[in-house]
C-alpha beads as a LAMMPS data file, in Angstrom:
LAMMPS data file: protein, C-alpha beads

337 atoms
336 bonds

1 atom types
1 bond types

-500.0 500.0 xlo xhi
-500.0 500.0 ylo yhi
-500.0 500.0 zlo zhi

Masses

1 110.0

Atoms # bond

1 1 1 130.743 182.583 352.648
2 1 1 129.145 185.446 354.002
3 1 1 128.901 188.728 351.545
4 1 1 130.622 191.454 352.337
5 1 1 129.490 194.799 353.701
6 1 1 130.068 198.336 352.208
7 1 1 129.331 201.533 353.714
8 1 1 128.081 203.832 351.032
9 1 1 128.577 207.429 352.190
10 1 1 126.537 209.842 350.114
11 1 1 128.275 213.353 350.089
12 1 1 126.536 215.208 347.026
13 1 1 127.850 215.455 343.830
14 1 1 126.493 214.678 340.248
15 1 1 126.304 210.891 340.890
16 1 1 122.703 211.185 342.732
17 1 1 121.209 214.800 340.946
18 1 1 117.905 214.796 339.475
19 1 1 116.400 216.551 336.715
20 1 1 114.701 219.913 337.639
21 1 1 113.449 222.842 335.981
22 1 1 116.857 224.885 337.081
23 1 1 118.758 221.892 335.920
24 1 1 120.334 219.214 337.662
25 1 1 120.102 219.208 341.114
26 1 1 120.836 217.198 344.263
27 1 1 117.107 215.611 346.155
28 1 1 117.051 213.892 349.173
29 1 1 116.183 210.395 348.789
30 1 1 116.670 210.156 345.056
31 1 1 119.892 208.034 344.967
32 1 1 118.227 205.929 347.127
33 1 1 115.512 205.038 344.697
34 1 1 117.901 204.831 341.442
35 1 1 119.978 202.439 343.609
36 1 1 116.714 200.249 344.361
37 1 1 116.086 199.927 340.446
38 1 1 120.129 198.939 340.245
39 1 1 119.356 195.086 340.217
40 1 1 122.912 194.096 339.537
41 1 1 123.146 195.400 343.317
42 1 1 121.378 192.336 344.354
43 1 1 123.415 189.797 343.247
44 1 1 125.737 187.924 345.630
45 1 1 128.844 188.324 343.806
46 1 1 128.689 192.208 345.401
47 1 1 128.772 193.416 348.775
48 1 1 126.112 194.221 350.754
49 1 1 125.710 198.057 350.413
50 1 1 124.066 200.083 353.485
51 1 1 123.353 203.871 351.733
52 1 1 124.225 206.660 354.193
53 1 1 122.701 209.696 353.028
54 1 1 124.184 213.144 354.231
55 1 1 121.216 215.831 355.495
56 1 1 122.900 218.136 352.951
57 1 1 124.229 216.705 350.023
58 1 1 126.828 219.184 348.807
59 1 1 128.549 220.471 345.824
60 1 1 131.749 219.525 345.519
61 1 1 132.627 223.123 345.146
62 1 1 131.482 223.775 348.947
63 1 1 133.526 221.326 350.602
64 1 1 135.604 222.588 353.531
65 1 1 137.869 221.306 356.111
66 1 1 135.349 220.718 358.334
67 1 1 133.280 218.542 355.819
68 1 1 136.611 216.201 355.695
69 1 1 136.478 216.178 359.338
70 1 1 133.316 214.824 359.289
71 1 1 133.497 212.014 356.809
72 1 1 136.681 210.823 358.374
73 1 1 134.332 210.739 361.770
74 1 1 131.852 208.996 360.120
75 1 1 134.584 205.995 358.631
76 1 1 135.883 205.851 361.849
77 1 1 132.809 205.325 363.577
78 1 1 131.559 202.213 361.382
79 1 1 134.870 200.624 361.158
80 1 1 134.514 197.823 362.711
81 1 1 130.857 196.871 360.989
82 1 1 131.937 197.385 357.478
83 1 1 134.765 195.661 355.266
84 1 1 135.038 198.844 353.099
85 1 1 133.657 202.194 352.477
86 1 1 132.707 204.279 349.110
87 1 1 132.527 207.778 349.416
88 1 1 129.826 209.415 346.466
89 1 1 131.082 212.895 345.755
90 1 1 131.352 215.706 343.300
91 1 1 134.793 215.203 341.020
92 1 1 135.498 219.416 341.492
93 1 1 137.423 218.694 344.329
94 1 1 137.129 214.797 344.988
95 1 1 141.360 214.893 344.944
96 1 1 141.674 217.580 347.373
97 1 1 139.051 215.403 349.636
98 1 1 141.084 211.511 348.826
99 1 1 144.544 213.273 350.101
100 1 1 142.557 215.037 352.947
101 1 1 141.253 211.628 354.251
102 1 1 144.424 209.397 353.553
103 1 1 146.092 211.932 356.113
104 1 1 143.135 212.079 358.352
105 1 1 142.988 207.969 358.578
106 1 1 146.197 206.790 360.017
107 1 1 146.584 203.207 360.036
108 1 1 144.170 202.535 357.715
109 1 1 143.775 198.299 357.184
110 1 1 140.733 198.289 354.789
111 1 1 139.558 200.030 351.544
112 1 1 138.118 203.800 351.171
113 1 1 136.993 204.330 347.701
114 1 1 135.988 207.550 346.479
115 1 1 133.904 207.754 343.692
116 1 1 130.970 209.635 341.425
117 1 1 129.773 210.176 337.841
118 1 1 130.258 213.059 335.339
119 1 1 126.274 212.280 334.122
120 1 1 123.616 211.636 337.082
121 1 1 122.937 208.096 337.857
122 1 1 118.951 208.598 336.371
123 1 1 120.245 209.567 332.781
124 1 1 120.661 207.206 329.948
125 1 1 124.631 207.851 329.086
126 1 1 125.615 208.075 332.711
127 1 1 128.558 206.852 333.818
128 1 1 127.585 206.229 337.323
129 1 1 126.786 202.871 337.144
130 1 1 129.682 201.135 335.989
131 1 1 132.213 203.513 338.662
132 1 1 129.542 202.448 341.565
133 1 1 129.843 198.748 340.811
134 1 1 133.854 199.143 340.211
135 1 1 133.922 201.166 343.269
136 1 1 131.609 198.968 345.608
137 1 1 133.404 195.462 344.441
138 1 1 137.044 197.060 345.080
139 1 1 135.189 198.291 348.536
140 1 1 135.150 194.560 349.329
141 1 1 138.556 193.608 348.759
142 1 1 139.946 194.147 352.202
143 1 1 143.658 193.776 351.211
144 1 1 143.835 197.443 350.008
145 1 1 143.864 199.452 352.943
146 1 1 144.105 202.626 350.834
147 1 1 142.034 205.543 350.808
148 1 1 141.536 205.708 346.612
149 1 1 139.499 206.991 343.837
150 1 1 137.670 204.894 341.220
151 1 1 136.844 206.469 338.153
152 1 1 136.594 205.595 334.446
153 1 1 138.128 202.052 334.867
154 1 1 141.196 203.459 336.889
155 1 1 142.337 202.512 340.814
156 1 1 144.288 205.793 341.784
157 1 1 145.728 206.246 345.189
158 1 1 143.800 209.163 346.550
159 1 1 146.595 211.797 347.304
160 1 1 147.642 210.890 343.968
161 1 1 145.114 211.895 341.959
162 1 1 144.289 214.813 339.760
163 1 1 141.212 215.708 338.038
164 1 1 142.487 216.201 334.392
165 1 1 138.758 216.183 332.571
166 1 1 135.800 218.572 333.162
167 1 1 133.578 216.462 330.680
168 1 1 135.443 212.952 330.073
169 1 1 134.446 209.666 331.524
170 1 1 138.633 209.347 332.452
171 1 1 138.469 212.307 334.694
172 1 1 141.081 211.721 336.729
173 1 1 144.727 210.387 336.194
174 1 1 147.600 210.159 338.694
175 1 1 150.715 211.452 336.847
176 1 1 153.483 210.136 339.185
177 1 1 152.559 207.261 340.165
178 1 1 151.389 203.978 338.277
179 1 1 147.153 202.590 339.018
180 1 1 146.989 200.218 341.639
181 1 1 144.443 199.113 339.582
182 1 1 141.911 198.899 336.075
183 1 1 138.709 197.443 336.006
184 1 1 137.864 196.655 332.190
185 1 1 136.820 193.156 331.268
186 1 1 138.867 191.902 334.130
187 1 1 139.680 194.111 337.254
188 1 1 143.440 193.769 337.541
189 1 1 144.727 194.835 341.019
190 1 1 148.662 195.307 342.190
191 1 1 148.765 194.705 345.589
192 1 1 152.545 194.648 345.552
193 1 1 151.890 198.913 344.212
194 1 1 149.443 199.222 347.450
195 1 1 150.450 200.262 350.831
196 1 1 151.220 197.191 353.739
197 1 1 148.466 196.100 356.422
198 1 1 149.224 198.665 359.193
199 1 1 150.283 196.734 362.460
200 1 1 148.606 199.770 364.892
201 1 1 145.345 200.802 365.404
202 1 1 143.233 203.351 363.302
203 1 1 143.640 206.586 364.666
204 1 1 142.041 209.746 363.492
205 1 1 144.078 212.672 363.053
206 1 1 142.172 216.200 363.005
207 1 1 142.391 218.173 359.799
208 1 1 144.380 221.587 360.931
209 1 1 142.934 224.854 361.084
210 1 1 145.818 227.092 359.851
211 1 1 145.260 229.705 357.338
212 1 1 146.989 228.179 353.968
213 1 1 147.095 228.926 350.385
214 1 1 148.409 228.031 346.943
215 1 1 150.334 230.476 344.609
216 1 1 151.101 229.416 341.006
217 1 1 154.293 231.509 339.708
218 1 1 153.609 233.160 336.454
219 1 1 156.292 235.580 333.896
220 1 1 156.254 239.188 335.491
221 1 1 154.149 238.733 339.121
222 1 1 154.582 241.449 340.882
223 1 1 156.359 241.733 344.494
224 1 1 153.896 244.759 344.862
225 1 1 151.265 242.265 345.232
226 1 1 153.108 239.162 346.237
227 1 1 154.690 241.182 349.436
228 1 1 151.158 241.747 350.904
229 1 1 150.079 238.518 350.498
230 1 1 152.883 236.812 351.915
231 1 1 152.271 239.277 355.063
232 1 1 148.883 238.278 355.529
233 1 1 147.961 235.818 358.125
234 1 1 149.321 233.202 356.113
235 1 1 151.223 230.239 357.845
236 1 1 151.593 227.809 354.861
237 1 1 151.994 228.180 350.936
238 1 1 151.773 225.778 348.174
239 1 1 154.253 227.512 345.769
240 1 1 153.372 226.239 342.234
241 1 1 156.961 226.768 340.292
242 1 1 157.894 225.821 337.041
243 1 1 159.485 222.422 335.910
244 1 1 161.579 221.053 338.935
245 1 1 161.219 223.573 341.138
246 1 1 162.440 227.049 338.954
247 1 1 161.764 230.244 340.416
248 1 1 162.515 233.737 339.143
249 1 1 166.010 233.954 340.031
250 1 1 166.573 237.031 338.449
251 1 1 163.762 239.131 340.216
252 1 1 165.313 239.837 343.181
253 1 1 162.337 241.794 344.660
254 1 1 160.418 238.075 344.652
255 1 1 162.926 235.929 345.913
256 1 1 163.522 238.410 348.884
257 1 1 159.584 239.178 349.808
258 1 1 160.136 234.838 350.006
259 1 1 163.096 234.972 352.085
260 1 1 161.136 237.470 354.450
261 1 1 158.429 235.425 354.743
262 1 1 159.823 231.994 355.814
263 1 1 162.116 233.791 358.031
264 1 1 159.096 234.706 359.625
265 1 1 157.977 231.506 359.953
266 1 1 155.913 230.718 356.886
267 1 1 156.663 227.101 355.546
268 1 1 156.471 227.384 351.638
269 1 1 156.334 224.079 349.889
270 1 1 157.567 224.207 346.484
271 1 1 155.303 222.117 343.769
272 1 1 155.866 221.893 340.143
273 1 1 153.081 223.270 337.745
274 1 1 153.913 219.692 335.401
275 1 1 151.921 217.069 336.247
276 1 1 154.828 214.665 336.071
277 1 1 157.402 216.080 337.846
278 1 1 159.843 215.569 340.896
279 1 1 161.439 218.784 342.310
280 1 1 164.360 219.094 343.084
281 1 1 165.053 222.239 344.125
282 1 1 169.347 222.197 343.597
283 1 1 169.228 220.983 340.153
284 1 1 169.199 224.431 338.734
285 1 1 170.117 227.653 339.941
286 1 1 166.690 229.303 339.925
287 1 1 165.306 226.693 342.018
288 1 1 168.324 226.930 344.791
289 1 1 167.452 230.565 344.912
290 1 1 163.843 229.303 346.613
291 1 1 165.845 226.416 348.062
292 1 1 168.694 229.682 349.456
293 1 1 165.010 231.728 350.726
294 1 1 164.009 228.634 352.794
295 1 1 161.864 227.032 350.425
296 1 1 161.070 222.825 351.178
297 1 1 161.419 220.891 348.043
298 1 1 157.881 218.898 347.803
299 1 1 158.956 216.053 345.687
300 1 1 156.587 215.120 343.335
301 1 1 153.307 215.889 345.433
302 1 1 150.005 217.397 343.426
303 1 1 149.513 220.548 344.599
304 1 1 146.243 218.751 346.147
305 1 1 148.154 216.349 348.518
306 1 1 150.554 219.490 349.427
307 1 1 147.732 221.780 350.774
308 1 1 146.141 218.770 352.539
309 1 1 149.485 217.485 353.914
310 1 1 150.194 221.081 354.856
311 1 1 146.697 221.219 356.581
312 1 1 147.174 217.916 358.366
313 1 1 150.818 218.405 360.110
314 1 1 149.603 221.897 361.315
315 1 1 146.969 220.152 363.168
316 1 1 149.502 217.708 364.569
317 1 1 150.816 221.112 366.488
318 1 1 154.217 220.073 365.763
319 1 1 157.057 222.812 365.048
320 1 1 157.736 225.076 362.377
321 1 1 161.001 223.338 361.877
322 1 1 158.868 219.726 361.889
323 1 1 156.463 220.484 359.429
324 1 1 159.259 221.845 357.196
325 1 1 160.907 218.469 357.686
326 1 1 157.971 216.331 357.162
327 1 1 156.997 217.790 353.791
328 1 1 159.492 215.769 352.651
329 1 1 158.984 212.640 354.529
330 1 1 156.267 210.224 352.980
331 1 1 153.717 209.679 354.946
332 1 1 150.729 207.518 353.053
333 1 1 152.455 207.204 349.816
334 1 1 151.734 210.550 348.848
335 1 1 155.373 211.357 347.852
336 1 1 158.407 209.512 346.197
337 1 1 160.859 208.763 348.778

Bonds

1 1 1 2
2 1 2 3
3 1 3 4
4 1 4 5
5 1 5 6
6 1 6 7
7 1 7 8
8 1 8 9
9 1 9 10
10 1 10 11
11 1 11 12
12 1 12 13
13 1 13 14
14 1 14 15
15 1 15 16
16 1 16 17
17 1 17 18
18 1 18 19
19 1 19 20
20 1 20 21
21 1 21 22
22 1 22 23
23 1 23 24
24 1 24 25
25 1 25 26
26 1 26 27
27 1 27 28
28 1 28 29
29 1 29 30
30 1 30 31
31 1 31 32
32 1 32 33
33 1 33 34
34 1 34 35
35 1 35 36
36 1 36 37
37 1 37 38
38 1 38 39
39 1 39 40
40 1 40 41
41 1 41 42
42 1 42 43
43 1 43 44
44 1 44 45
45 1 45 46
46 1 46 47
47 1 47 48
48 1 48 49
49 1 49 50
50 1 50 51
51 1 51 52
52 1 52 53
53 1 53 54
54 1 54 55
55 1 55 56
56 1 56 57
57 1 57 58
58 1 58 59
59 1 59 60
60 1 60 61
61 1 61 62
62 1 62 63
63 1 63 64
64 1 64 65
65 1 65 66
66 1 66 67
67 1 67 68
68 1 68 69
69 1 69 70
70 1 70 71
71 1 71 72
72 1 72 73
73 1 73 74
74 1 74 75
75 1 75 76
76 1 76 77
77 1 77 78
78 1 78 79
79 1 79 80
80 1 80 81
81 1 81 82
82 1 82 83
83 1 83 84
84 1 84 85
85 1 85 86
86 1 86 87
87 1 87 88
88 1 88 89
89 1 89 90
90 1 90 91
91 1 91 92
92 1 92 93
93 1 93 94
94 1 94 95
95 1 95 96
96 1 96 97
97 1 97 98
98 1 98 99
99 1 99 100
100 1 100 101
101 1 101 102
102 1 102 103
103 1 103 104
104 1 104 105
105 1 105 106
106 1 106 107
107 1 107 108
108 1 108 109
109 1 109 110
110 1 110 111
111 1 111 112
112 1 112 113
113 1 113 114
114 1 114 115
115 1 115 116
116 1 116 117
117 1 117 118
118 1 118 119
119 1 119 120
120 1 120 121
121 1 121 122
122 1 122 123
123 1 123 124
124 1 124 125
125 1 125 126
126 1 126 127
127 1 127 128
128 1 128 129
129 1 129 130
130 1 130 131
131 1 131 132
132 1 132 133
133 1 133 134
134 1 134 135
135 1 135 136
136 1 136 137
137 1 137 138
138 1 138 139
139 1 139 140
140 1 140 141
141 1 141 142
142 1 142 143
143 1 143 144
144 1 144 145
145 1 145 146
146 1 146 147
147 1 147 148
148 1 148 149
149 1 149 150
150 1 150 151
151 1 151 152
152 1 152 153
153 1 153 154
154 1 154 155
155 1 155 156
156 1 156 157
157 1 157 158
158 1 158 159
159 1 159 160
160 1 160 161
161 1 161 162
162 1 162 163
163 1 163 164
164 1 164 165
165 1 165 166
166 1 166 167
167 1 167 168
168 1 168 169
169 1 169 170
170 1 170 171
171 1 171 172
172 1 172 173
173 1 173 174
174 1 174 175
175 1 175 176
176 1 176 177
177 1 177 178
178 1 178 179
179 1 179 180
180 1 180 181
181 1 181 182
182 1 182 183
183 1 183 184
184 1 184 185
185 1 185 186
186 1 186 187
187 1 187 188
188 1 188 189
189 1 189 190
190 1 190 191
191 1 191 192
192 1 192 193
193 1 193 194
194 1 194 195
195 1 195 196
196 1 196 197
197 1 197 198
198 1 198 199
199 1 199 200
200 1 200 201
201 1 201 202
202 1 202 203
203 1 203 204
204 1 204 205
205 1 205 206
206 1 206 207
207 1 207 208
208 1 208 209
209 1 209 210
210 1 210 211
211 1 211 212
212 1 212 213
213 1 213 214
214 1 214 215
215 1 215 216
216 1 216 217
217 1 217 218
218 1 218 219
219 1 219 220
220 1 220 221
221 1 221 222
222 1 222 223
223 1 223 224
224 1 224 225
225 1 225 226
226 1 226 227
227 1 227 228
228 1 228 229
229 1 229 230
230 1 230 231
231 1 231 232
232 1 232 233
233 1 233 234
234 1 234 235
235 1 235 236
236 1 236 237
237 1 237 238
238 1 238 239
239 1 239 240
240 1 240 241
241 1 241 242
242 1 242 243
243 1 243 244
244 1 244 245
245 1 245 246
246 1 246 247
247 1 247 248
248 1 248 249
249 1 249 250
250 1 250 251
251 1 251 252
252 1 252 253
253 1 253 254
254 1 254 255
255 1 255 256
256 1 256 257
257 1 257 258
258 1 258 259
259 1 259 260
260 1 260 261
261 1 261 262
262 1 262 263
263 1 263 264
264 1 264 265
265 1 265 266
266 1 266 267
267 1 267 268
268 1 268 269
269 1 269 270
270 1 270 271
271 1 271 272
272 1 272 273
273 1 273 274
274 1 274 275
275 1 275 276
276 1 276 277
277 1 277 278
278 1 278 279
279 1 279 280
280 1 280 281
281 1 281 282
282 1 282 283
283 1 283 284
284 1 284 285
285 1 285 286
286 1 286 287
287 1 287 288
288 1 288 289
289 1 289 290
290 1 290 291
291 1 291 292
292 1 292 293
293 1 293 294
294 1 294 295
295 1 295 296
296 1 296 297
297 1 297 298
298 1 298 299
299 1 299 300
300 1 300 301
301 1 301 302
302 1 302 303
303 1 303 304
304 1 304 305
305 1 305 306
306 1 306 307
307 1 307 308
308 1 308 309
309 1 309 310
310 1 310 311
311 1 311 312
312 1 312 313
313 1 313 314
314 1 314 315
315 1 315 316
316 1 316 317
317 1 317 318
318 1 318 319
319 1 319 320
320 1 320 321
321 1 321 322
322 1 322 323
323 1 323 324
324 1 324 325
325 1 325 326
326 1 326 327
327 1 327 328
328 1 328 329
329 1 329 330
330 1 330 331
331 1 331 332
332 1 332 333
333 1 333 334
334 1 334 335
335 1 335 336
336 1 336 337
């Protein structure tokens, strides 16, 4: 049988940083040589793995919209010459960029696998080896037409995912929802957890442009500076309550500087700040007093897969009322239905 091909998309990140005076540091054209001395790369039991390196391999920390836009252009470009893609980039904000791109590819029918290293690939404890070989041999498995992250012997859907480490090798963990996969000894995939084989065609679907943000509630916020910001240009918020979906009921000055807002149009999406957690937004009273100012229960979303979801049906330039409803809908298996 013929091998497989992968399409390795270097973004940036620690994965491919070399040693330099200021510290560790991205190069041009040094992943490229630590993948040449990676002789387990050779053997035929692995896809074939063309490198794409990006002009300017970024931080993690400087992705934007924009840079989504582009990788999604990129996977969509060599679709049809590759059997799977893995995606090299920083962990910062590798969850934000996994939810961004299972939006962005509609109809996905073959593997995206996001992946990196908390060590550089050229140091002696890294852990980039191990992930890139995970990563690159789930790549090949065409029946998982997911866009995911592979880290520390985990599968996690990608708008699943939260980073939960800053210096462990298991740096990311999806709260509420189970692996599709481990790759220890064995690597033990559950198809039956993955999405189906779409029946249309890939289709691309621009990352919006609409000024969004995230709030996280806190004991005593102020409406003095919570009325301002909900006046700004703001046309989406990722409202981080507490457990299901409690707000501060008793501070009338909040709830009503809400109420304003989304009767303005602003569609706040309720999170919780638990990372396992479903909201529900009528279960107590101080959450039906965000439900009563026109708040949309988000379900058990990560605050990541809110803002990108939020991002992705503005640019559908659907209605207000739309995007309210779809918040709630599940799209790519990014919510509980």
């Amino acid at each position: 049988m013929d091998r497989k091909r992968v399409c390795m998309l270097h973004v940036g990140g620690t994965v491919g940083m070399a040693p330099a005076e200021e510290g560790f540091r991205t190069r041009p054209g040094h992943l490229g040589e630590e993948l040449n001395r990676m002789e387990v790369l050779q053997r035929p039991e692995l896809p074939q793995v063309d490198l794409v390196e990006y002009e300017e391999l970024l931080d993690s920390a400087d992705m934007m919209p924009e840079d989504w836009q582009r990788i999604a252009d990129d996977v969509v470009q060599r679709i049809t010459d590759y059997d799977g893609f893995v995606i090299l980039h920083g962990t910062d904000t590798m969850a934000y960029t996994a939810s961004a791109l299972s939006f962005m590819l509609e109809n996905l029918d073959r593997p995206v696998v996001l992946t990196g290293s908390q060590i550089p690939l050229c140091e002696i404890r890294s852990d980039a080896a191990s992930n890139l070989v995970d990563a690159i041999t789930v790549a090949g498995m065409a029946e998982i037409p997911e866009v995911m992250i592979q880290f520390g012997g985990k599968l996690l859907r990608g708008n699943r995912s939260v980073k939960i480490s800053a210096d462990g090798f298991q740096a990311f963990d999806s709260p509420n929802f189970p692996p599709l996969g481990r790759t220890g000894v064995r690597i033990r995939l559950n198809r039956r957890r993955a999405r189906p084989m779409p029946e249309a065609p890939l289709r691309l679907c621009p990352m919006g442009t609409t000024p969004v943000a995230s709030l996280r509630l806190f004991p005593g916020i102020d409406v003095r500076v919570l009325r301002p910001f909900l006046e700004s240009p703001l046309e989406g918020l990722v409202l981080e309550a507490y457990g299901v979906g409690n707000g501060p009921r008793r501070n009338r000055d909040i709830i009503k500087a809400i109420g304003d807002a989304t009767a303005a149009g602003l569609v706040v999406v309720v999170v919780s700040q638990c990372l396992e957690a479903n909201v529900h937004l009528t279960e107590y009273a101080t959450g039906a007093a965000l439900a009563d100012a026109g708040c949309v229960g988000g379900g058990d979303l990560t605050a990541e897969a809110a803002m990108t979801k939020l991002l992705h049906l503005f640019g559908r330039g659907i209605s207000i009322d739309e995007v309210r409803r779809l918040m709630s809908v599940d799209l790519r298996g990014e919510l509980t239905a």
